[in-house]
C-alpha positions as CSV (number, residue, x, y, z in Angstrom):
1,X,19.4,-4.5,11.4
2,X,18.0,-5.4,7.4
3,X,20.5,-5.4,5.0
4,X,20.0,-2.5,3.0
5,X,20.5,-0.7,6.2
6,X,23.8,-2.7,6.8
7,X,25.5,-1.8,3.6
8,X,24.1,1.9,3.9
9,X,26.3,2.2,7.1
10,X,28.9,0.2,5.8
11,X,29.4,2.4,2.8
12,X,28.9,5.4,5.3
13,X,31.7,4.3,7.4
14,X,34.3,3.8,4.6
15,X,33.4,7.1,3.1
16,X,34.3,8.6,6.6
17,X,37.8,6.5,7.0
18,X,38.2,7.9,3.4
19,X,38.3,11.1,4.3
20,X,39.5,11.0,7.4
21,X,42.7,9.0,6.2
22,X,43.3,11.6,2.9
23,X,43.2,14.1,5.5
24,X,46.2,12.8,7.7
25,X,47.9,12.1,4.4
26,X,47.6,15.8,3.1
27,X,48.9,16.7,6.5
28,X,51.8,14.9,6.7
29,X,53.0,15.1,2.8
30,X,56.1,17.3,4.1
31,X,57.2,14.7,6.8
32,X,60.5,12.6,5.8
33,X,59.0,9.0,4.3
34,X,55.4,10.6,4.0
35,X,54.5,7.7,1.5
36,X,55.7,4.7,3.8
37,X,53.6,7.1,7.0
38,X,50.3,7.1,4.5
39,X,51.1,2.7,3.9
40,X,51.0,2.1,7.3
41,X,48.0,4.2,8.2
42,X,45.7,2.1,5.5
43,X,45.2,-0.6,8.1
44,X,44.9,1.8,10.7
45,X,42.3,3.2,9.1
46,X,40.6,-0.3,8.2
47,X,40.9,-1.1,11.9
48,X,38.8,2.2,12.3
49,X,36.2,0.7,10.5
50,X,35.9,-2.1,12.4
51,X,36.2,-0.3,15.7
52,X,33.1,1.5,14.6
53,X,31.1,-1.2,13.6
54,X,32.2,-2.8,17.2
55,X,30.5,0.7,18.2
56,X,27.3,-0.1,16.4
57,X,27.3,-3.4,17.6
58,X,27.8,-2.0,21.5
59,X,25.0,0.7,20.4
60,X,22.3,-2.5,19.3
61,X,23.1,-4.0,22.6
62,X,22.2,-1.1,25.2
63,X,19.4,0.0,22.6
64,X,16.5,0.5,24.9
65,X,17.7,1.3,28.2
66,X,17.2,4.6,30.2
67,X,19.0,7.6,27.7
68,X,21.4,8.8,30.0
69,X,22.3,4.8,30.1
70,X,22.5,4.4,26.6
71,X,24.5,7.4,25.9
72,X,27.1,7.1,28.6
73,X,27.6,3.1,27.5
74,X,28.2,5.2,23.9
75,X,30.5,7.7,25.1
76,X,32.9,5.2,26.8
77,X,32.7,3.3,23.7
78,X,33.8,6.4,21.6
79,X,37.1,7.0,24.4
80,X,38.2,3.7,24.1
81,X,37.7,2.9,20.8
82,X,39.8,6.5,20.4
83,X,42.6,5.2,22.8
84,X,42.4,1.7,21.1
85,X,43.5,3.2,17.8
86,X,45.4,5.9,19.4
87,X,47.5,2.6,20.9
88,X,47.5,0.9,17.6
89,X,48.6,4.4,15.9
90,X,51.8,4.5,18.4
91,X,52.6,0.4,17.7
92,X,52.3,0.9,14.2
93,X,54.7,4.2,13.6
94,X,57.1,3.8,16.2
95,X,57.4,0.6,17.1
96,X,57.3,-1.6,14.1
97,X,60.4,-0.3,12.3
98,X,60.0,3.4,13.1
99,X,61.2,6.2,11.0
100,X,59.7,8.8,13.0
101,X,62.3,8.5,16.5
102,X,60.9,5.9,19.3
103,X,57.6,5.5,20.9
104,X,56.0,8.2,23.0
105,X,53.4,6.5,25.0
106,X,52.6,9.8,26.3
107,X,51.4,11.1,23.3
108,X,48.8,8.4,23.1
109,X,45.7,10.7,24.8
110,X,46.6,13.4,22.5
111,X,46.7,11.0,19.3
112,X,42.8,9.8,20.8
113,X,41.8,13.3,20.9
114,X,43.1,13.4,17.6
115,X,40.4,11.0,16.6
116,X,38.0,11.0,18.9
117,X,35.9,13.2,16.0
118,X,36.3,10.8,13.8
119,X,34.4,7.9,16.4
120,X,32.0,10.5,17.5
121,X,31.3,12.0,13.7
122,X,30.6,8.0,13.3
123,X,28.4,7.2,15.9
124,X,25.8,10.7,15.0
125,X,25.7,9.4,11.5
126,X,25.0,6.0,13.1
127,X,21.8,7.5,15.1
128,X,20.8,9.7,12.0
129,X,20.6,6.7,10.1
130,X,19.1,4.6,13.0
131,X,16.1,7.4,13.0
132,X,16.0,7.5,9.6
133,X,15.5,3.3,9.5
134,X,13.0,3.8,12.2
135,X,11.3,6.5,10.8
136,X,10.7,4.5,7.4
137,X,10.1,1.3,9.4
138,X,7.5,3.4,11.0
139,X,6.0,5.0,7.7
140,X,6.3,1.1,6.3
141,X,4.2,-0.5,9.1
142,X,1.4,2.1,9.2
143,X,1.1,1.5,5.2
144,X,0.8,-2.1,6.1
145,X,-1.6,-1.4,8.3
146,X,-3.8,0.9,6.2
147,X,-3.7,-1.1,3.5
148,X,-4.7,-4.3,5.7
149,X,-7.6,-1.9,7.1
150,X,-8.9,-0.7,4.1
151,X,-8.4,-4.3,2.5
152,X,-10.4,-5.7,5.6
153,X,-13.0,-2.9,5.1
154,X,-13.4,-3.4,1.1
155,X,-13.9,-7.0,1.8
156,X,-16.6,-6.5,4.5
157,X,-18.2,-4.3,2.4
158,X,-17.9,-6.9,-0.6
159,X,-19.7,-9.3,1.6
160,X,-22.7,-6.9,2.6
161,X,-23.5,-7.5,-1.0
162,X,-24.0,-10.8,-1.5
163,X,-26.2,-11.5,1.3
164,X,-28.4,-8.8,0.1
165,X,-29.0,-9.7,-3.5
166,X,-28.7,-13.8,-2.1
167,X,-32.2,-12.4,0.3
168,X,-33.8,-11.0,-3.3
169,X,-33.4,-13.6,-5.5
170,X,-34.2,-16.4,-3.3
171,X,-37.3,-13.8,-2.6
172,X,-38.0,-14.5,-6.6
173,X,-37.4,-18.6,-6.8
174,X,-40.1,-18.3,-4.1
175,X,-42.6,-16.5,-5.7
176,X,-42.3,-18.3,-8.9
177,X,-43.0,-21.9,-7.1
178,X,-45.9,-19.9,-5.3
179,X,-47.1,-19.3,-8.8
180,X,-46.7,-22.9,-9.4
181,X,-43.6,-21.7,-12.4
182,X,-41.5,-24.7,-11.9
183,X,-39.7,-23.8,-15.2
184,X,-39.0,-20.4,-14.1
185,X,-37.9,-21.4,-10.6
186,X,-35.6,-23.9,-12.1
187,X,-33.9,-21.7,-14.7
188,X,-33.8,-18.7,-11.5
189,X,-32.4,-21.4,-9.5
190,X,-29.0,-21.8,-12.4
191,X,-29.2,-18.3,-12.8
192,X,-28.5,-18.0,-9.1
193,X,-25.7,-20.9,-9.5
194,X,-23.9,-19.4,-12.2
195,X,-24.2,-15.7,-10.7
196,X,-22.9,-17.1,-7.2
197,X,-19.5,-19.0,-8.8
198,X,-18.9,-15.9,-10.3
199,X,-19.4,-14.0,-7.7
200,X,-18.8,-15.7,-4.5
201,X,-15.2,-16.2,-4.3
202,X,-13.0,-16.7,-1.6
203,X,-10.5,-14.3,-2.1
204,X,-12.2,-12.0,-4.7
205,X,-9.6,-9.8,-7.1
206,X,-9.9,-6.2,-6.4
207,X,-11.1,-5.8,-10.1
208,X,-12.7,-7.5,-13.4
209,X,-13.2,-6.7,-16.5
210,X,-16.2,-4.7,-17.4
211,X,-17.4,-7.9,-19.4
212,X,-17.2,-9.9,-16.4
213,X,-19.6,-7.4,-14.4
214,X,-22.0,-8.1,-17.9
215,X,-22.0,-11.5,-17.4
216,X,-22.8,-11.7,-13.6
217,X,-25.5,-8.9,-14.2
218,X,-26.8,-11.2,-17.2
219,X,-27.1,-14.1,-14.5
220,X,-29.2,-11.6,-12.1
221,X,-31.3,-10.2,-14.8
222,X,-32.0,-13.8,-15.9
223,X,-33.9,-14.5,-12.6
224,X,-35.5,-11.0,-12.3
225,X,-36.8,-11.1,-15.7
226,X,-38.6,-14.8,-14.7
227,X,-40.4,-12.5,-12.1
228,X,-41.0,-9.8,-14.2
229,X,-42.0,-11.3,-17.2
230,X,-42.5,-8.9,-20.2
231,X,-42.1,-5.9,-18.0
232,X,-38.2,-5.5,-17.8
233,X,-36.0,-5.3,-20.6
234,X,-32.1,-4.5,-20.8
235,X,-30.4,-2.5,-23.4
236,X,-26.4,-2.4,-23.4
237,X,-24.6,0.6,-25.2
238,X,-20.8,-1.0,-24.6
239,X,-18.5,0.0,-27.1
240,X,-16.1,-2.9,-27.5
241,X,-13.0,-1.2,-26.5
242,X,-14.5,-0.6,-22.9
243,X,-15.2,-4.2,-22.3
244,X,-11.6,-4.9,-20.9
245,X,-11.9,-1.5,-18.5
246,X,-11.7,-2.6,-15.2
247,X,-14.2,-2.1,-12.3
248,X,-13.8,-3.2,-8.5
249,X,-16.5,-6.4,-8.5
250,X,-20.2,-6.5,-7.9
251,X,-20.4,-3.0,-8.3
252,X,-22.5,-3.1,-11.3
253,X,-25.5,-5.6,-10.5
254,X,-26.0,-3.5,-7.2
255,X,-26.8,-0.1,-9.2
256,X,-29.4,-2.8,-11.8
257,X,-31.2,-4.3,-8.9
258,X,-31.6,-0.7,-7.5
259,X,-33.4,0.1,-10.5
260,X,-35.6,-2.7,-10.2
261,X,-36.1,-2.2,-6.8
262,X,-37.3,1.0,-6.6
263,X,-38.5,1.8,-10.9
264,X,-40.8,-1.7,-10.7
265,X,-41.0,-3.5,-7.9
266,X,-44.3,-2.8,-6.6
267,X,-45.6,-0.7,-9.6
268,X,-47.6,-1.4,-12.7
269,X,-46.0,-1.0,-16.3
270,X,-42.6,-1.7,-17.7
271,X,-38.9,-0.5,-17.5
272,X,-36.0,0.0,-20.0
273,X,-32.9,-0.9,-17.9
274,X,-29.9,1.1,-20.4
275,X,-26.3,0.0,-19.6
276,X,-23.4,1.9,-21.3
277,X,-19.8,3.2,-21.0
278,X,-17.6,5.6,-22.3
279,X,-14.5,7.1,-21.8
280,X,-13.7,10.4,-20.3
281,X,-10.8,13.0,-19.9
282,X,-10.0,11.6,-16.1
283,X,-10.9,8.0,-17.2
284,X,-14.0,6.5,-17.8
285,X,-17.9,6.4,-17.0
286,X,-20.1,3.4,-16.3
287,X,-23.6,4.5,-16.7
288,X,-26.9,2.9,-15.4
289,X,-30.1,4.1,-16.2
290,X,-34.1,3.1,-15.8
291,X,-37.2,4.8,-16.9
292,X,-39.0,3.4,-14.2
293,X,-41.6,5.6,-11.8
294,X,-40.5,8.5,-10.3
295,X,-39.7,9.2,-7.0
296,X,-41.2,11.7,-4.3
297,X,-37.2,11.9,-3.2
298,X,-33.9,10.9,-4.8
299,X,-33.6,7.3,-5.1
300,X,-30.2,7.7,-3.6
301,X,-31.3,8.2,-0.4
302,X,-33.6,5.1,-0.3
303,X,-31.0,2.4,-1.6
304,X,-29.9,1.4,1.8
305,X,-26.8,-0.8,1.1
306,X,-26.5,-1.1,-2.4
307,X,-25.7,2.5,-3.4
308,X,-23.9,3.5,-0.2
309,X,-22.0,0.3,-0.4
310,X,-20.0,1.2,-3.8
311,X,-19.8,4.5,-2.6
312,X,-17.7,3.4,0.0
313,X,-15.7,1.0,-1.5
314,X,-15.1,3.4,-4.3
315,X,-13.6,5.8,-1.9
316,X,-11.4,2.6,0.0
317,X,-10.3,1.4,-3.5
318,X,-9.2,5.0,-5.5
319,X,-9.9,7.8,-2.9
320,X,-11.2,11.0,-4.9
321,X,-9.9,9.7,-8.4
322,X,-13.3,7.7,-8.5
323,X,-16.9,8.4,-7.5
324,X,-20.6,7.5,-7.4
325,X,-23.3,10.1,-8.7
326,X,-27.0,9.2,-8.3
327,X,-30.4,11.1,-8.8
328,X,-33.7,10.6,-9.9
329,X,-34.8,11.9,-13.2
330,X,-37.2,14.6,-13.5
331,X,-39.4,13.1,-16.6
332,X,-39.1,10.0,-14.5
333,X,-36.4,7.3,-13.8
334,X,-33.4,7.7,-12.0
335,X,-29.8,7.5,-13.5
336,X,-26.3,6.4,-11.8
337,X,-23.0,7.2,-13.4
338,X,-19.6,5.6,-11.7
339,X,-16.5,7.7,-12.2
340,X,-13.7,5.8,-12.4
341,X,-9.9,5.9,-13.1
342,X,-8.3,5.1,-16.1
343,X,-5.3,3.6,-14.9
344,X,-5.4,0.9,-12.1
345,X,-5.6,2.3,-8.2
């Protein structure tokens, strides 16, 4: 049993010796030495607690038998625990210095009876509180697990990542040694370094600071630009005061090397890469845009697991406070804007 529920019940079963024991006081305020009667019945009434909590422990140990079990161990509980006080009652008014005449053993049934609803009002509050506990232990472990899911998911999906843009750039260091650039190949190569300790951590926060995604997408850009020398250029519109807006990670250089990917790789001519943020009534928007060549179809649909990775992991990370909206441009390009939250998930 945790504590909190221990001291819930505890408090539960005072409450109900409370008011069980003003009630036999208020009864019995015209009986000759009413006040002395009410003295005695305090420890009555504190063996009542105890009784009950000798209930609940009786309870924990047939927990999970058969039901008809379980409640018949219960019931006999409830009529001795009843007769045990109804004993105790009788010892305690007319035996020990009585007031009231001598003991009538045979009115002990009738005093158990007498509070037998007071054991048995117990032991329902005991169950409804039991359920209750079970019910939130329940609700507690499914969270757990959800969050553990969508934790194991947001990391898998984190992972898919790095492998894919590891693939490209290793794709460019080969190229420029192919073209016999063993400057360009070298400065890819701590490009690639700086972008992986950046990147590649071990247990990666859930998010950065915008001008952390800037740096890591300056480390990428770095090795693309050794590949696509004097054809790619990168123009930043970052207010200042966005720069500490957070971001889940590596969910900016995925939407940059799409635009490379598919607005110059494989094409003639050059492309403006624009970066910018801004804030919005239901938080903020990172946008990423390219005046690269146009597609025959929306990009979107082409960016295997770049775009559909952030997607995902926006939905995992914020649910439908955050979301991804990509297209193609009809003068040519193709834009991206990320919708996110203003406040952390």
């Amino acid at each position: 049993m945790s504590e909190r529920r221990s001291r819930t019940l505890l408090l539960a079963t005072l409450l109900l010796w409370a008011v069980a024991f003003a009630a036999w006081t208020a009864d019995t305020l015209q009986v000759p030495f009413w006040l002395d009667r009410a003295l005695r019945r305090l420890p009555l009434c504190g063996g009542g607690v105890l009784l009950c909590l000798g209930l609940g422990w009786l309870i924990e140990r047939v927990r999970g038998r058969h039901a008809w079990r379980t409640g018949a161990w219960t019931a006999a509980g409830v009529v001795l625990a009843s007769l045990l006080y109804a004993l105790a009652n009788e010892l305690a008014l007319y035996v020990i210095r009585p007031h009231w005449g001598p003991p009538t053993w045979a009115d002990i049934p009738s005093t158990a009876l007498m509070v037998l609803w007071v054991f048995t009002a117990w032991v329902l509050l005991y169950l409804a509180l039991d359920a209750d506990a079970q019910r939130r232990d329940r609700e507690v472990r499914l969270a757990q697990a959800n969050a553990a899911a969508l934790d194991a998911q947001h990391r898998l999906l984190l992972q898919q990542l790095n492998p894919h843009f590891l693939f490209n750039a290793l794709n460019t260091v080969y190229a420029l040694v192919l073209e016999g650039d063993e400057a360009g190949a070298r400065r890819s190569l701590l490009a690639l370094s700086d972008f992986l300790r950046s990147s590649l951590e071990s247990d990666p926060p859930a998010q950065v600071p915008l001008a952390h995604e800037l740096a890591s997408v300056r480390h990428y850009l770095t090795i693309e630009l050794q590949r696509f020398s004097g054809r790619l250029q990168l123009v930043e519109a970052m207010p200042p005061e966005m720069l500490q807006r957070r971001l889940p990670p590596m969910v900016l250089q995925p939407l940059v090397e799409n635009c490379i990917k598919h607005g110059l790789a494989g094409a003639d001519g050059t492309m403006t890469i624009r970066l910018s943020a801004a804030a919005a009534d239901e938080g903020w928007v990172l946008r990423v845009a390219d005046d690269g060549r146009a597609c025959a179809a929306p990009r979107g649909g082409r960016a295997g697991v770049g775009l559909s990775n952030i997607a995902r992991r926006l939905q995992l990370l914020y649910g439908a406070a955050a979301r991804l909206e990509a297209h193609a441009l009809t003068e040519g390009g193709f834009v991206a804007h990320v919708h996110l939250p203003a406040t952390p998930p």
